[in-house]
N, C-alpha and C positions, 0 to 999 in steps of 0.2 A: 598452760594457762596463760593467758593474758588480764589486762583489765582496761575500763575504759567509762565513763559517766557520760550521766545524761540527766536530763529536767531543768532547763532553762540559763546555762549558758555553757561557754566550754570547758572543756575536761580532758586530762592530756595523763597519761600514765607511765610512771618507769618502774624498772625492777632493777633490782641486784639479787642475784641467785632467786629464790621464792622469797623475796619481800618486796610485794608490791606497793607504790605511791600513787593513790589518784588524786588529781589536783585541778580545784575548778573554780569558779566564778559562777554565780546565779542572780538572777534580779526580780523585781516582782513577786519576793514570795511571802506566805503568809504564815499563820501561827504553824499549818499541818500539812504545806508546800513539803513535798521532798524532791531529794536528789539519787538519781539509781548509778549504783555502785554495779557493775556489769565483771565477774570475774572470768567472761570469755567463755565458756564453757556451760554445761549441765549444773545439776545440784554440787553444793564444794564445801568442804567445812574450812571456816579462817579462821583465823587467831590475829585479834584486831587490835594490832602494837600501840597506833597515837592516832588520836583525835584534835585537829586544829581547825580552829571556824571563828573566822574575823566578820566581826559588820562591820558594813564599808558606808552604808545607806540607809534611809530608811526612818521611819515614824517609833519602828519599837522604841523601848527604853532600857529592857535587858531581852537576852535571849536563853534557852535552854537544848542546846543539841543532845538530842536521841539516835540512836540506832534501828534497825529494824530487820525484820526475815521476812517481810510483807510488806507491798505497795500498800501504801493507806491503814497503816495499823494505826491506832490511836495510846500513846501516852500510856502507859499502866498494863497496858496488852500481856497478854503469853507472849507475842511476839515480838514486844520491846526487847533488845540485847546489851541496850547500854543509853544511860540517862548519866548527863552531864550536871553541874550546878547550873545555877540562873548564873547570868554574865552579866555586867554591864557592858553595854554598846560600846563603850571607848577601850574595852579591854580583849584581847586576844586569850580565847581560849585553847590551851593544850596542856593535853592530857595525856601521860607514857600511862597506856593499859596494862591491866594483867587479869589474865582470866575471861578477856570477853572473846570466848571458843563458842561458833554457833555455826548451823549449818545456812546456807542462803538459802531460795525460793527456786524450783525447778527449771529454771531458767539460770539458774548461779548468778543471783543479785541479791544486792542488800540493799539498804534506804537510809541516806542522812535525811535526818528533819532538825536544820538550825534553830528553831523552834522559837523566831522572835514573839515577843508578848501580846503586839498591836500591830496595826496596820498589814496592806498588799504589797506592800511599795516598796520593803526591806531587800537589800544585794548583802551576800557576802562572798569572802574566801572559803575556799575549805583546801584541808590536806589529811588524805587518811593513809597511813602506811597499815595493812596486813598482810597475813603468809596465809595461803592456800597451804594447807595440810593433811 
């Protein structure tokens, strides 16, 4: 397995033994903008250790990062896997996981959605460490 991101800026991935890190930058995005987590591979089930998602830019005023098993799922979905608190913009979110065990999309991808409040215009960080299992 490898990994690797996509959806509007770059994305660079390491591993030690089966714990992968994908780490990216995005811009322009809006409340339901996501980011595709690519685990290299077919369908995969992970085990999704931390969630970290800086705003860097942007109109929002707080943000809410979600997870997903579906391009374009919506908030509240079956396919939601993991909802965050609301952020404030000036603040770095991360999160050490437990329990968020799901399988990706038949392509082996998952979906961050940074989930800011307002505006198209929001950039941020992100950093997700999980283990294909």
């Amino acid at each position: 397995m490898s990994c690797s991101g996509s959806g509007g800026g770059a994305a660079s991935c390491t591993s030690i033994g089966n714990v992968f890190t994908a780490t990216g930058s995005v811009t322009n995005f809006a409340s339901t903008t996501d980011v595709t987590i690519d685990t290299g591979g077919g369908i995969a089930t992970v085990n999704v250790l931390r969630v970290k998602v800086k705003h860097t830019a942007g109109s929002a005023v707080t943000f809410t990062p979600r997870l997903y098993n579906l391009a374009g799922a919506a908030a509240g979905s079956i396919n939601m896997q993991f909802e965050g608190s609301s952020t404030a913009v000036a603040s770095l979110f991360d999160v050490g996981c437990a329990g968020v065990v799901f399988q990706t999309d038949t392509s082996g991808q998952f979906f961050l959605e940074p989930g800011p409040n307002a505006g198209a215009d929001n950039s941020f960080s992100y950093e997700i460490s999980y283990e294909v299992v």
